[in-house]
C-alpha positions, -999 to +999 in steps of 0.1 A: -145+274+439-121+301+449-129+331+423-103+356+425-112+395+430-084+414+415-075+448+426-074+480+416-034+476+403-044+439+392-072+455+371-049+483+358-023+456+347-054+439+330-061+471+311-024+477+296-025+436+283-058+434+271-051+465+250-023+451+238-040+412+226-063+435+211-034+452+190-021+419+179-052+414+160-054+449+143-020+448+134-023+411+117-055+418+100-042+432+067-024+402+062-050+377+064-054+366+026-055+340+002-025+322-001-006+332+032-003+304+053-014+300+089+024+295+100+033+328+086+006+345+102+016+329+137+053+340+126+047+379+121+023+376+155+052+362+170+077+389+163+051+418+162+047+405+203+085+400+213+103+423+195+074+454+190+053+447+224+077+433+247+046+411+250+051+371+262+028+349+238+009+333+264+004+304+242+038+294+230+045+261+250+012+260+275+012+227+281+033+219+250+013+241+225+035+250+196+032+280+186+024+318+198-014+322+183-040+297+176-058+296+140-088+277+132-102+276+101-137+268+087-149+234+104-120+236+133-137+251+164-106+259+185-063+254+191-058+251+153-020+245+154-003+272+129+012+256+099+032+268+069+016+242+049-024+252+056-026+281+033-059+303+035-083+301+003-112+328-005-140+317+013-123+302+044-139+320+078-108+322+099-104+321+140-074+343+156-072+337+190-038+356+212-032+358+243-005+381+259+013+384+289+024+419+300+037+423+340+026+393+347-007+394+336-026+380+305-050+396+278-072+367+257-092+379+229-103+363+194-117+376+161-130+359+127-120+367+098-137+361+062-112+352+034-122+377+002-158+369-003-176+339+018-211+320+016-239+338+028-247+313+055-211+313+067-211+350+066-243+348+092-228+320+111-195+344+118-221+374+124-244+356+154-215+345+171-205+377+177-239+382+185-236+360+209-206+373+226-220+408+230-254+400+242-237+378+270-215+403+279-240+430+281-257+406+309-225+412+330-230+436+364-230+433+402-256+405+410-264+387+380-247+359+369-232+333+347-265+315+341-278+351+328-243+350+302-250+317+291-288+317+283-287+347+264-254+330+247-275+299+242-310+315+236-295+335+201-277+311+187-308+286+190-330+309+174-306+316+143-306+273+141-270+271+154-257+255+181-232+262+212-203+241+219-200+225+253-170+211+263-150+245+257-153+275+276-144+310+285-125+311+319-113+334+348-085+353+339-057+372+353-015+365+367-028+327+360-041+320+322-069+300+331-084+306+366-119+297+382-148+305+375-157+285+339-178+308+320-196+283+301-222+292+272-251+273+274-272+275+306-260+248+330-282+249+361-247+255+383-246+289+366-270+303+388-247+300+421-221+320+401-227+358+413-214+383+395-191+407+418-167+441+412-134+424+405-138+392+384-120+392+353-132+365+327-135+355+289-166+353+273-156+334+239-187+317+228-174+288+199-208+284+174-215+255+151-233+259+123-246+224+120-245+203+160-226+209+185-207+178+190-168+182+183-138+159+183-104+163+196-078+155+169-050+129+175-029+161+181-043+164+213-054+204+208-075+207+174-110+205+178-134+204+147-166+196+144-180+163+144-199+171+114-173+187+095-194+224+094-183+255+098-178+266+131-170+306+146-160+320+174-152+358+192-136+365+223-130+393+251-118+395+282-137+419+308-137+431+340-171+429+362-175+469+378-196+487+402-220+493+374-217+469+346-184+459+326-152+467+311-140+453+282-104+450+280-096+438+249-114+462+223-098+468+190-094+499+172-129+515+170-151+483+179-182+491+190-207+467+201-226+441+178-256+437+190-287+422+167-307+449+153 
């Protein structure tokens, strides 16, 4: 497994494109209400990246993906294909997931959204996963590794009786979209021979079912819901492992870290 260390200009160019995946979301946030639809949202994404950012959306034909954001709603774990006919109703928990390419270099990150007022378990659900994602990226520094990321993933989640999707992961990230290692979130043995070093870039995007963790692939060949049909939530960030710890690169506008209290 060849894990790429990224310089100091590598890292810098990291920076600038996580900031600016992160601005995607703040900017599109205002919009996400009943009654839009889920191709309108990709739309102003779309333009708000080419024509404001100068921004490439990453997604936008990877491997024949249609469209420049992906958006998941409720029971769809992650790539929910935008569509002007899938309209948002109160209630709906929503995934955003962008990813942009600036200089040659990509910035991932996801958010939920809650559509006007939600259930109180789905409300939870969306709040532990992004419990999860903090408390495995506060694991991240010189020396630990993956396996510490995952079980604290998987540990919280478990506790809150939800469960942590398997066959989709976070990933090493940087010129390429999707480079070695696989950050996965529940704790797989191999974790342990993954050493955390200065220099890795990565996602840590825990996916979260609220009932089991099984999932199906659609005949689409990218959406993936849950085989159950419950609700399912997700957060991302790409980060940087440094000499002490982490940097995130893909905060949003005064986000601060969600850690259980």
């Amino acid at each position: 497994m060849a894990i790429k260390i990224k310089t100091a200009e590598e890292i810098e160019k990291m920076r600038i494109a996580g900031q600016l995946a992160a601005n995607v979301l703040d900017m599109i946030a205002p919009h996400v209400q009943a009654g839009v639809s889920t191709g309108e949202l990709n739309r102003i994404m779309h333009d708000y990246m080419v024509n404001v950012q100068g921004t490439v959306p990453a997604t936008l034909n990877y491997h024949g993906f249609p469209a420049s954001s992906c958006i998941s709603i409720n029971h769809v774990v992650c790539h929910g294909i935008p569509d002007d006919n899938k309209k948002l109703k109160k209630g709906d928990i929503v995934n955003i997931d962008v990813t942009v390419i600036k200089d040659g270099y990509h910035g991932d990150t996801s958010m939920m959204f809650e559509v006007g007022e939600v259930k109180p378990f789905a409300h939870r659900l969306c709040d532990v996963a992004r419990e999860c994602l903090w408390l495995g990226i506060e694991q991240v520094k010189p020396q630990a590794t993956l396996f510490d990321v995952a079980s604290a993933i998987q540990k919280h989640a478990e506790a809150n009786g939800f469960s942590v999707v398997r066959e989709y992961c976070g990933h090493g990230i940087g010129a390429d979209f999707h480079e070695e290692p696989q950050v996965l979130h529940y704790a797989a043995q191999e974790l342990k021979n993954i050493v955390l070093k200065p220099g890795m870039v990565f996602t840590v995007e825990p996916m979260i079912n609220l009932g089991k963790a099984d999932v199906k692939l659609l005949g689409d060949n990218w959406t993936v819901i849950t085989k159950d049909r419950k609700l399912s939530a997700q957060w991302e960030h790409t980060l940087a492992v440094t000499e002490t710890g982490y940097e995130i690169f893909t905060l949003r506008q005064g986000e601060m870290p969600f850690l259980p209290r």
